[in-house]
C-alpha positions in Angstrom: 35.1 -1.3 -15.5 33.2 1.9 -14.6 30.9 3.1 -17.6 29.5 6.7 -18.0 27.5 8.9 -20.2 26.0 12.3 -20.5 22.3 12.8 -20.5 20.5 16.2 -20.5 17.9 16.8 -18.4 15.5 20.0 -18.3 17.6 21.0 -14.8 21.0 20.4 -17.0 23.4 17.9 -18.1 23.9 15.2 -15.8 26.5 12.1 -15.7 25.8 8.6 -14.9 28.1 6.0 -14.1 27.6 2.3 -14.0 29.1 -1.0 -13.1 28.0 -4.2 -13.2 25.2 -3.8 -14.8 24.4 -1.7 -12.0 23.9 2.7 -11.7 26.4 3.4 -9.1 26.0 7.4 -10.1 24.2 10.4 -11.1 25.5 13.9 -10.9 24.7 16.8 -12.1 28.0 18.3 -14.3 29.7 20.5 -11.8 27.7 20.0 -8.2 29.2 19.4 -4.7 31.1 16.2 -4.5 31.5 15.8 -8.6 33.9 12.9 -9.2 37.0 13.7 -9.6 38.7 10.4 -10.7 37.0 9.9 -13.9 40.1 9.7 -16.2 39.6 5.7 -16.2 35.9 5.8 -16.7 34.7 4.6 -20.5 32.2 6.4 -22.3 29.2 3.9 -23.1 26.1 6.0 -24.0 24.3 2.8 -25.2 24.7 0.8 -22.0 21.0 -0.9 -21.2 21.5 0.7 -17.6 22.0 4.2 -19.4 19.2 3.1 -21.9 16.6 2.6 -19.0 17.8 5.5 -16.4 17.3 7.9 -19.7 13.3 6.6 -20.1 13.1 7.2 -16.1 14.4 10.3 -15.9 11.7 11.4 -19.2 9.1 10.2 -17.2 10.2 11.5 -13.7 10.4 15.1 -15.7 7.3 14.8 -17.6 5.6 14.5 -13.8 5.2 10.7 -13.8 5.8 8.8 -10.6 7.3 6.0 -11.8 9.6 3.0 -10.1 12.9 3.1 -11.7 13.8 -0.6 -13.6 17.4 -0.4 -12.9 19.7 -1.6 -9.8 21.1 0.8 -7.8 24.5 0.3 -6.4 26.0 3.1 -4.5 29.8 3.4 -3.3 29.8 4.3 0.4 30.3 3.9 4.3 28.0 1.3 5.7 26.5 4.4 7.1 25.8 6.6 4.3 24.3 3.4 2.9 21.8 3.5 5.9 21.2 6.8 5.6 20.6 6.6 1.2 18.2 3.1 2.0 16.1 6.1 4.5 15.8 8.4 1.6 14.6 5.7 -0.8 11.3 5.0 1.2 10.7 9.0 1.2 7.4 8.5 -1.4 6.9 10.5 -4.2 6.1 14.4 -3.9 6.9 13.6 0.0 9.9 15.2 2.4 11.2 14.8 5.5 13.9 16.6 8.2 17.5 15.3 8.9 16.5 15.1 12.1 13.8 12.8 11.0 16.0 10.3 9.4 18.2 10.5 12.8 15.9 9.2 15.0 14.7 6.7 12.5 18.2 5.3 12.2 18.5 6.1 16.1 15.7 3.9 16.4 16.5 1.2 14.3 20.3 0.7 15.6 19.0 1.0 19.4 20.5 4.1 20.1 19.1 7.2 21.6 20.3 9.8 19.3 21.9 10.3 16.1 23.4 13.4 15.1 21.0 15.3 12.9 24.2 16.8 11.4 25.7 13.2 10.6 22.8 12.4 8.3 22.8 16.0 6.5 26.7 14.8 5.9 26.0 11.4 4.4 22.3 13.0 2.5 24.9 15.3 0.7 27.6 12.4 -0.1 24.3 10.6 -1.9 26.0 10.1 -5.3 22.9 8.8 -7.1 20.6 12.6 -7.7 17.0 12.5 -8.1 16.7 8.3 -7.7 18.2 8.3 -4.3 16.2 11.2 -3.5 18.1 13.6 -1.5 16.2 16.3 -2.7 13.0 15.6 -0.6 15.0 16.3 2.7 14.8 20.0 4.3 15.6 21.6 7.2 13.5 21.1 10.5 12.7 24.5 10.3 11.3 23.9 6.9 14.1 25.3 4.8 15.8 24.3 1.7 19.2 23.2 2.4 21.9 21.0 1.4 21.6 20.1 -1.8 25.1 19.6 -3.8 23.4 20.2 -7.1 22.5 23.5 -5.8 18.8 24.8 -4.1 17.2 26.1 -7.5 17.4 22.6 -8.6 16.2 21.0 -5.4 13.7 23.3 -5.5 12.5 22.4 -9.0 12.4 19.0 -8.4 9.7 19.6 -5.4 8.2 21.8 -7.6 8.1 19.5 -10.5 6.7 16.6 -7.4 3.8 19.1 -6.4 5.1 19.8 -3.0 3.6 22.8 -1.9 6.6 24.5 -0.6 4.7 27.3 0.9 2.4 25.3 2.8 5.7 23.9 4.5 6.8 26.6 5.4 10.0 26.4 2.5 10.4 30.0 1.2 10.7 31.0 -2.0 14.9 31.0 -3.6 14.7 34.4 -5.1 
């Protein structure tokens, strides 16, 4: 059975979902890629998975860089999998390029290219926000892109990790 909840967060509400014992989502209410099958999901706001994502995300807001104490467990293609497992060793206040994580997956499969494009695909599929963090991936220009909660969040969350965006070359979103 698929369990979810509503927690507010200073960037806006946000739903969860779990399984299992396990966080299999995070979205923020109304982004790219929102479920749309969730007329079988039960509301269980007391959930210890909901208990525990709820004291991470208060100390991922208050600036803390903290390891989340909850198991993650994604729905996806084997190779969005790959591609969320990537973004999950981007450290904290960090960011990389799509093309980046191409050519580390490239690399690790054997291959001699991986579509740059590919990656942005399965990095915007990610449907864990913030943990599996998506949001430290730009352009390879340096620009803010892709981000199916929207760029004024992704860019509040490098913000809120210290990531000089101007030093990167990331433009202001005005």
């Amino acid at each position: 059975m698929l369990y979810t909840c509503t927690i507010d967060t200073p960037l806006g509400a946000m739903t969860a979902s779990a399984e299992k014992g396990a966080l299999t989502g995070l979205w923020f209410i109304g982004q790219k890629y929102y479920p749309s099958k969730t007329d079988r999901w039960v509301c269980e706001p007391d959930s210890t998975v909901f208990q525990a994502l709820r004291v991470w995300l208060a100390d991922y807001f208050s600036g803390r860089d903290s390891i989340p104490e909850l198991r993650l467990d994604p729905q996806g293609t084997t190779f969005q999998k790959a591609i969320w497992e990537i973004l999950l060793r981007i450290p904290y206040g960090q960011i990389t390029t799509y093309g980046q994580i191409a050519k580390e997956l490239a690399v690790g499969r054997g291959l001699s290219f991986m579509s740059a494009q590919a990656v942005g695909g399965a990095v915007g599929h990610n449907p864990i926000s913030i943990l599996i963090p998506c949001h430290r991936v730009v352009g390879s220009n340096g620009n803010l892109t892709g981000y199916a909660g929207g760029l004024e969040k992704k860019e509040a969350l490098l913000q809120l990790e210290h990531v000089d965006l101007i030093k990167v070359g990331l433009a202001k979103l005005g």
